[in-house]
C-alpha positions in Angstrom: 4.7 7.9 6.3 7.7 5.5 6.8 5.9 3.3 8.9 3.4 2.7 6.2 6.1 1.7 3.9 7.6 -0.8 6.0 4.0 -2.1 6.6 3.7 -2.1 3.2 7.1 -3.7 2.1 5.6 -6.5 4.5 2.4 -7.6 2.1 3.6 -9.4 -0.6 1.0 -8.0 -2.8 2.0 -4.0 -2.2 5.6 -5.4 -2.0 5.8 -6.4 -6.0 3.4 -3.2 -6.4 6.5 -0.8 -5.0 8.9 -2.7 -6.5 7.2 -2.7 -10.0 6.8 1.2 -9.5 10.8 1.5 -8.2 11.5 -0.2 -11.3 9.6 1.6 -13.7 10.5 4.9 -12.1 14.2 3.7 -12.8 13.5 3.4 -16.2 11.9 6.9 -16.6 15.2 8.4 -15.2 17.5 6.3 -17.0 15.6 7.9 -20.2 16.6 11.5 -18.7 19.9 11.0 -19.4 20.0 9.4 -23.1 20.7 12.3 -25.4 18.6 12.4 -28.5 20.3 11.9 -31.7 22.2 14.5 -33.6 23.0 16.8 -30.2 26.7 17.2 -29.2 26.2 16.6 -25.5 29.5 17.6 -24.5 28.7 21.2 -25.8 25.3 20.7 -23.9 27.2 20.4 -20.3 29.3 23.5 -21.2 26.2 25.4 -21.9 23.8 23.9 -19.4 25.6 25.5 -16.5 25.1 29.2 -18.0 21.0 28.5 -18.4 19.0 30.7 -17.5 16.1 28.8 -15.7 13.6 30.8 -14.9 9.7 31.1 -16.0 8.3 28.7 -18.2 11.2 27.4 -18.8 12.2 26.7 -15.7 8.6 25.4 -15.5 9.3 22.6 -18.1 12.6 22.0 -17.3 11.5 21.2 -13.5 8.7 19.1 -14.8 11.4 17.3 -17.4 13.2 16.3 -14.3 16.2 18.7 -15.5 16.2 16.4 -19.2 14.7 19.4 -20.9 18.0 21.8 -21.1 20.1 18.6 -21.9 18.2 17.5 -24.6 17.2 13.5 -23.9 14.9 11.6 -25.6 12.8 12.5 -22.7 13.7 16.0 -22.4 9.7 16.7 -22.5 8.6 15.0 -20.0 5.5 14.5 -18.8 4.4 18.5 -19.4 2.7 17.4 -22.7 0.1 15.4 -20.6 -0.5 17.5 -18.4 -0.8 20.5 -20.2 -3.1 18.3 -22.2 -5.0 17.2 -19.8 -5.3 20.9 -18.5 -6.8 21.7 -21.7 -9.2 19.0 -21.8 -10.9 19.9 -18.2 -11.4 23.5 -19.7 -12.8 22.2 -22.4 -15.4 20.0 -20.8 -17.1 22.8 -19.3 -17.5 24.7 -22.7 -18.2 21.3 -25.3 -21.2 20.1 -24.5 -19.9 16.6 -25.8 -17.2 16.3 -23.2 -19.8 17.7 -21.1 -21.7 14.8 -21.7 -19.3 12.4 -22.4 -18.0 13.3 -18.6 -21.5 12.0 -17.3 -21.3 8.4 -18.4 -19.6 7.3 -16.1 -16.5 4.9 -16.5 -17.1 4.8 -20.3 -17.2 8.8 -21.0 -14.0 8.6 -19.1 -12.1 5.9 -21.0 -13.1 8.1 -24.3 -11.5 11.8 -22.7 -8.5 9.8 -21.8 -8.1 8.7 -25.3 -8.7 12.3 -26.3 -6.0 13.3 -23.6 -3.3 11.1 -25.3 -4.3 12.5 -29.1 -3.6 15.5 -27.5 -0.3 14.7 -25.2 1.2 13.4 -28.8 0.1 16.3 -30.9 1.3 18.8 -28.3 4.5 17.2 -27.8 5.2 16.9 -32.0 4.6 20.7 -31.0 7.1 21.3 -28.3 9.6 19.2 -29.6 9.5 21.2 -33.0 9.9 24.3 -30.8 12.5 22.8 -28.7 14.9 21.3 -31.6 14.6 25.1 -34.0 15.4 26.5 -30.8 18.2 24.1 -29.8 19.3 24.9 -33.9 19.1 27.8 -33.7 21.5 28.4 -30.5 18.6 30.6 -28.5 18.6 27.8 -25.9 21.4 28.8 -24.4 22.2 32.3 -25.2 24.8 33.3 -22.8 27.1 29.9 -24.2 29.5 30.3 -27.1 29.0 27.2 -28.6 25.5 27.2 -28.4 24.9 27.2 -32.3 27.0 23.9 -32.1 25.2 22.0 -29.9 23.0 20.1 -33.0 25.6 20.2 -35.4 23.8 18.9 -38.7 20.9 21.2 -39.3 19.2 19.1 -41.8 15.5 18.9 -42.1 16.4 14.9 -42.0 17.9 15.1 -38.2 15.3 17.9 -37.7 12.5 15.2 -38.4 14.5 12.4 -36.1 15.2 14.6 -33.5 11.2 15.4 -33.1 10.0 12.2 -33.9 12.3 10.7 -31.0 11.4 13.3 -28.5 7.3 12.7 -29.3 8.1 8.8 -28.9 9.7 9.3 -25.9 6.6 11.4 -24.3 4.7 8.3 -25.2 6.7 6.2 -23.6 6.8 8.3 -20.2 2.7 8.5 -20.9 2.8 4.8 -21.2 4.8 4.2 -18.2 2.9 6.5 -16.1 -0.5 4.4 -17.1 1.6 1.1 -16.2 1.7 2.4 -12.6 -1.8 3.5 -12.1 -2.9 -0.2 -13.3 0.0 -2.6 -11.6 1.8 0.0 -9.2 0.9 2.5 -6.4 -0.5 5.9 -6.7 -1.5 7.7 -10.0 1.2 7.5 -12.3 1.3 10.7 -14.0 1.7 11.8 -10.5 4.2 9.8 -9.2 6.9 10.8 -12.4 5.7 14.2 -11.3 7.0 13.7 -8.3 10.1 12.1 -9.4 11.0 15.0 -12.0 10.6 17.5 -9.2 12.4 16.0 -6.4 15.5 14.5 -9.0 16.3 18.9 -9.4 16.7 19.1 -5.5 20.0 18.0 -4.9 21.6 20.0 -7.9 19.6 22.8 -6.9 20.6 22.9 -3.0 24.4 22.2 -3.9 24.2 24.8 -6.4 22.9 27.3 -3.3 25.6 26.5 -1.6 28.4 26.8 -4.0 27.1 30.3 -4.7 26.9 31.3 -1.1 28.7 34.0 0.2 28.9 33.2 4.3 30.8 31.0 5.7 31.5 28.7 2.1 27.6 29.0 1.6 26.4 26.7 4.7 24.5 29.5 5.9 22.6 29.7 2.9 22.4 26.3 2.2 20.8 25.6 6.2 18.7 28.8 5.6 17.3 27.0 2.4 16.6 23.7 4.6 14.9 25.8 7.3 12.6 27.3 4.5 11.8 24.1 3.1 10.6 22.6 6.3 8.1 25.7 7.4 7.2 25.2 3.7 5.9 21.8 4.0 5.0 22.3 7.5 2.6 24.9 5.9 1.7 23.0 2.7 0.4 19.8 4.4 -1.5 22.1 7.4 -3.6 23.6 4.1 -3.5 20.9 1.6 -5.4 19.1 4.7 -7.6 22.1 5.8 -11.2 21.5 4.1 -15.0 22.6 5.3 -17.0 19.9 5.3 -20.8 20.6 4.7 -23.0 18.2 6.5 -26.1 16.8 4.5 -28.4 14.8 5.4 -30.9 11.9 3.1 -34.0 11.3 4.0 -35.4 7.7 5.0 -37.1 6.6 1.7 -39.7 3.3 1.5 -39.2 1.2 -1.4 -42.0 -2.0 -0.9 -41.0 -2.9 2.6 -37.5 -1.7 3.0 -35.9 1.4 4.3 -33.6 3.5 2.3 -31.6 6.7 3.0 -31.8 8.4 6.5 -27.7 8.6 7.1 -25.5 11.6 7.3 -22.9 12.5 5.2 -20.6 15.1 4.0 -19.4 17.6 1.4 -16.1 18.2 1.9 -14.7 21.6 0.5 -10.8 21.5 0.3 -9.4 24.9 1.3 -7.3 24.5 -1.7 -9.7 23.0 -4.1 -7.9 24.6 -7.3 -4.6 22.7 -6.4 -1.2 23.7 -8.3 -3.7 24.9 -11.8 -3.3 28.9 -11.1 0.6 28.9 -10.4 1.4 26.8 -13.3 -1.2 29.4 -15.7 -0.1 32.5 -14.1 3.8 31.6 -14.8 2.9 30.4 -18.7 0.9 33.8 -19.3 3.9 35.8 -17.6 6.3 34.4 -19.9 4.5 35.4 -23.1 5.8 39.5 -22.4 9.7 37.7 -22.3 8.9 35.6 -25.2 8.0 38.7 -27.4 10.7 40.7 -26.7 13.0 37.9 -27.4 11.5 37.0 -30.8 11.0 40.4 -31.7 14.5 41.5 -31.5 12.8 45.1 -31.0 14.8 47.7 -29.7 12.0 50.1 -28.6 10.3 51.5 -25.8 7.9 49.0 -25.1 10.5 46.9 -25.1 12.8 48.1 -22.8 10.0 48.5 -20.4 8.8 44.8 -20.9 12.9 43.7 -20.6 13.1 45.8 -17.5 9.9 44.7 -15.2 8.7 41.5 -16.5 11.7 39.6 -17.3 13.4 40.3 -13.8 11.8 38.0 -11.3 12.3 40.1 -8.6 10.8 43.1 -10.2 7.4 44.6 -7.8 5.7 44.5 -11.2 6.3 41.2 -11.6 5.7 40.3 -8.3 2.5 42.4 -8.3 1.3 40.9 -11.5 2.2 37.4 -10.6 0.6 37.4 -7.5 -2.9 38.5 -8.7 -3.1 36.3 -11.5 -2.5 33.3 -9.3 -5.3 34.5 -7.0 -7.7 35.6 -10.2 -7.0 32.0 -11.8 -7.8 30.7 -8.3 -11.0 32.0 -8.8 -11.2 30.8 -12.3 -10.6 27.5 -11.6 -12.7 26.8 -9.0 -15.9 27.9 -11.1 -14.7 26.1 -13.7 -14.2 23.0 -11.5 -17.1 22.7 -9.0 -20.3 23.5 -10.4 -23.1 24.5 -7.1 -26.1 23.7 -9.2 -25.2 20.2 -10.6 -24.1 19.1 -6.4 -27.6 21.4 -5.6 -29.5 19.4 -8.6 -27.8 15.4 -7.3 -28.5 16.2 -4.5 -32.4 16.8 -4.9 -32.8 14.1 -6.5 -31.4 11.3 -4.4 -33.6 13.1 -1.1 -30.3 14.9 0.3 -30.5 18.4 2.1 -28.2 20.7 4.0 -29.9 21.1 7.4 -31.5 24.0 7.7 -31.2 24.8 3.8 -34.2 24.3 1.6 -33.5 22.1 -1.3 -32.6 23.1 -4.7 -32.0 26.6 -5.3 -31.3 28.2 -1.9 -28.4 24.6 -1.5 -26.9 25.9 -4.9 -26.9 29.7 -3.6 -25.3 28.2 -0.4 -22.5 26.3 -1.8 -21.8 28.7 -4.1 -21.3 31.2 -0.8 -18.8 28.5 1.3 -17.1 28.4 -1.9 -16.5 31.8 -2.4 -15.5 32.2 1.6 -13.1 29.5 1.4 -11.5 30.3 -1.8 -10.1 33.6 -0.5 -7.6 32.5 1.9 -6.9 29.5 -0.5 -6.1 31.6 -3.4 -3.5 34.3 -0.9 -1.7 31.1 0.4 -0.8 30.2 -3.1 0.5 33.6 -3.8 2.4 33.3 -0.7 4.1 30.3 -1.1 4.6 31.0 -5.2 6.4 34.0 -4.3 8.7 32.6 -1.6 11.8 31.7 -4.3 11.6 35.3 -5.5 11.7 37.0 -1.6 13.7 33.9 -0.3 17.7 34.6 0.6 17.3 38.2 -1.0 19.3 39.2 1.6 22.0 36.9 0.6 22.8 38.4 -2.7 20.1 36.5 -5.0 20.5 33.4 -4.6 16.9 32.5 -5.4 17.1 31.6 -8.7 18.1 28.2 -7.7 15.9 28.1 -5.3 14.5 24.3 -4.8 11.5 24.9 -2.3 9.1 26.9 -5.3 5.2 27.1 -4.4 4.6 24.4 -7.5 7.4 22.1 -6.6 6.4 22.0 -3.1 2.6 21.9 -3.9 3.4 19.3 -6.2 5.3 17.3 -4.2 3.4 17.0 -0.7 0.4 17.0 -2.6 1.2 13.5 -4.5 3.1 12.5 -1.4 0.3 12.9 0.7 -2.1 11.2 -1.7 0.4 7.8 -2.6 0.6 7.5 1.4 -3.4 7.3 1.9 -3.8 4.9 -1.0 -0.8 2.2 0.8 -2.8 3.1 4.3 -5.7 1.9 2.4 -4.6 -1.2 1.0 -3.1 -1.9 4.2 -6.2 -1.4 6.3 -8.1 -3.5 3.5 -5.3 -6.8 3.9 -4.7 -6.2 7.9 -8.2 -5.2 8.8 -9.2 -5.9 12.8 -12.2 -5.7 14.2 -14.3 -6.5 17.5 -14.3 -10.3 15.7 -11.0 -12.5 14.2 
């Protein structure tokens, strides 16, 4: 991987393409750290330390790049977009206009784009209302004394600033995640994903060790590093894993020329639904939390809910977490990779599956590998989504700060992996060598 980038730091074309993205991604953090207007951010660092960061919160608040709990103009981040574009895939599969809109080609997909960024604005006008009553309201941080101070002029006219500045600054991190993808490397969205998630590692690991027990918290803190590297170790061996069905066309005459006749494949990742279940089964697990905390209810119910769904650590939770991810494993997959369309483009272009009649039977096939290798797909992202919640349990629960989570780790080899193909590819395109120079 480092090789690459000093190959690619070499080409004076993919030089000014890192550079432009370095500069941009500087940008995107020096927007982390401008508070938005009408928040006391001294009151906000005396809080921020007593935060309680886990489930969706933590969620957002990793994806904000830790901006979220200090209020910046980018404290949402770039969760609006992807939760809309989350929403947008689902939807494609039940609208038959997205449906179709999805088959056109490069036009269909310059239209659900635009849709995606409606969406992205109007979802962040609805975060950022959330985020600002809540922040009002002193239910951000609800362990801090001078919560209720932190935005100090409750007005609906600072209300209205406040979410007006937050929306324009998820356009702005939209924007400069689409000026990547067209003069930068990598996918943009991606690569400020990336940067959110790995800008919380340091904090996270010093925080590990300041709240270590042996030997000043070293042990922890190397136990931490250990994990992380049999993480990744694992990550990569999966993310890389994939069954690749052979097909074969069929040589076709057209006047005097011969088409088709070459072999190809269908490759089945081993993780085709990606980071999708952990980030849905951690949103629908904080919904339980989220009504006991608006309700105020001092019943039964919730007691029960306070005691085993709040708690991380909870075999409930656990339990419940961990079939969800493998259930919306499932759910994604069908969702995502349709057997009869392949089965159906196929046919018609004279491609076959040895040994697997065409149409119907290829469908019924697919559909079968599918199933197969979802399985173990769907248990390794239970595994490693569960590894901040059993890591250094021994050690007195330190795992709340836990950097090495299954979606920051998925997330970040994941993009790594795929920003490190694209400069191999643009280096093999410039400093091509064959049998002739």
């Amino acid at each position: 991987m480092f090789t690459a980038f000093a190959r690619a730091f070499k080409t004076p074309d993919l030089r000014k393409k890192l550079l432009f993205t370095l500069g941009i991604i500087v940008i995107y953090r020096l927007g982390a750290h401008v508070p938005a207007p009408g928040v006391d951010y001294a009151k906000v660092q005396q809080c921020i330390d007593q935060a309680d960061s886990g489930g969706l919160l933590g969620l957002m608040q990793m994806f904000s790049g830790g901006a979220l709990l200090q209020i910046t103009i980018f404290a949402l981040g770039i969760m609006p977009y992807i939760t809309a574009s989350i929403i947008l895939q689902l939807l494609t599969v039940v609208i038959p206009r997205l449906e179709a809109l999805k088959k056109e080609g490069q036009s269909g997909t310059a239209k659900i784009t635009q849709y995606t960024r409606y969406l992205t604005v109007a979802l962040a006008i609805l975060q950022g209302t959330g985020l600002v009553a809540t922040a009002r309201s002193g239910a951000l941080f609800q362990n801090c004394s001078v919560s209720s101070q932190i935005v100090a002029d409750k007005s609906i006219f600072t209300t209205i600033i406040m979410v007006l500045t937050m929306t324009a600054g998820t356009a702005a991190v939209m924007w400069l995640g689409e000026l990547i993808t067209d003069r930068g490397i990598g996918n943009g969205m991606s690569i400020l994903m990336f940067i959110s998630i790995a800008a919380t590692f340091p904090g996270a690991l010093w925080a590990i060790k300041e709240s270590g027990k042996l030997a000043d918290g070293w042990i922890e803190f190397g136990t931490v590093i250990l994990i992380g590297f049999v993480m990744v170790g694992l990550v990569v061996f999966v993310e890389q894993a994939q069954r690749r069905i052979p097909v074969q066309y069929a040589k076709r005459m057209i006047g005097r020329r011969s088409y088709g006749g070459t072999s190809t494949y269908i490759p089945l990742k081993v993780n085709q639904a990606g980071v999708i279940p952990v980030i849905f089964a951690s949103s629908l697990l904080y919904i339980p939390a989220l009504i006991v905390q608006f309700s105020g209810s001092t019943a039964g119910w919730s007691t029960w809910i306070q005691d085993h769904f709040v708690d991380g650590t909870h075999p409930y939770y656990i339990a419940t977490y961990f079939v969800l991810i493998v259930f919306f494993a499932f759910f994604y997959v069908a969702i995502s990779f349709n057997p009869d369309e392949v089965a159906d483009n196929m046919k018609k272009y004279g491609g076959f599956i040895p040994g697997i009649r065409a149409g119907r039977p290829t469908a019924e096939y697919l559909s079968y590998v599918l199933n197969r290798i979802t399985w173990p797909g769907s248990l390794y992202l239970g595994l490693i989504a569960l590894v901040p919640t059993m890591a250094l349990a021994g050690f007195g629960g330190a795992n709340q700060n836990f950097p090495f989570g299954g979606t920051s780790i998925l997330i970040i080899v994941g993009v790594g992996l795929e920003t490190v193909k694209q400069i191999e590819s643009q280096l093999q395109q410039r400093n091509y060598e064959g049998f002739l120079r």
